[in-house]
C-alpha positions in Angstrom: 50.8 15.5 20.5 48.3 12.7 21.4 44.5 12.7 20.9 42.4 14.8 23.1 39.6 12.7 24.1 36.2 15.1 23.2 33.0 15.2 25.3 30.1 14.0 22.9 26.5 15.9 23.8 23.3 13.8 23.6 21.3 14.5 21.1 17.4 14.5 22.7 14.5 14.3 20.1 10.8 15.5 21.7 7.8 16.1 19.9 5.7 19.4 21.0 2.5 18.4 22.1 0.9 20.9 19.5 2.5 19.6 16.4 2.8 16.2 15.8 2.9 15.6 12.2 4.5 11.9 12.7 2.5 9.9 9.6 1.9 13.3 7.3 3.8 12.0 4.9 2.8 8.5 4.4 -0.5 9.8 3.2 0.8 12.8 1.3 0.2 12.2 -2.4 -1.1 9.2 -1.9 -2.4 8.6 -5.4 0.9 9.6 -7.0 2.6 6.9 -5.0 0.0 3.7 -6.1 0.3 4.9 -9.7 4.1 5.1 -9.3 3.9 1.4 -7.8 1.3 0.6 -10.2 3.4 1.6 -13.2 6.7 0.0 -12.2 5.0 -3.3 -10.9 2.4 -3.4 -13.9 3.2 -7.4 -15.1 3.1 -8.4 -11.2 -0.2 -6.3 -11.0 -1.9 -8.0 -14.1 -0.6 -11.5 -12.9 -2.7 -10.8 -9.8 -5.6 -9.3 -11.1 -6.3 -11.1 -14.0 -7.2 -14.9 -12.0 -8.9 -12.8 -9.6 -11.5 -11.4 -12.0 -11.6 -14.3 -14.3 -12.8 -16.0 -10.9 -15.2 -13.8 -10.1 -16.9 -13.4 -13.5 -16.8 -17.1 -13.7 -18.3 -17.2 -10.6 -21.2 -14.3 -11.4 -21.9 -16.6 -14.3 -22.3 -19.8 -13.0 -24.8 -18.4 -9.9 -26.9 -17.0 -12.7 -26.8 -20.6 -14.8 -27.9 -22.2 -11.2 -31.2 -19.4 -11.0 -31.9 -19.5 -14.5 -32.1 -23.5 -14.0 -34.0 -23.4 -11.0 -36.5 -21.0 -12.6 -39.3 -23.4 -13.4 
């Protein structure tokens, strides 16, 4: 009343050269998912954005400051 040893099979994966639908779903509802991330990650988002923009519009304005200066 031992154990029988069992034979395992190998299980062989392929992919048929007609089908290959490897990457369909990372761009399947693509939109759902960044507002998905976007809502559970909203104070991280705003944390990021916020310099990012104040920098740029800081930027925008001084470069007009500069023309406007330089303007006569």
């Amino acid at each position: 009343m031992g154990k029988q040893p069992v034979r395992m099979r190998a299980v062989v994966y392929a992919l048929s050269p007609f089908q290959q639908k490897i990457m369909s779903g990372l761009w399947k509802d693509l939109p759902g998912k960044i507002t998905h991330k976007v809502s559970e990650n909203w104070i991280s988002v705003t944390l990021l954005l916020t310099p990012l923009v104040g920098t740029y519009t800081y930027v925008q304005n001084y470069q007009e400051k500069e023309k406007l200066e330089h303007r006569y």
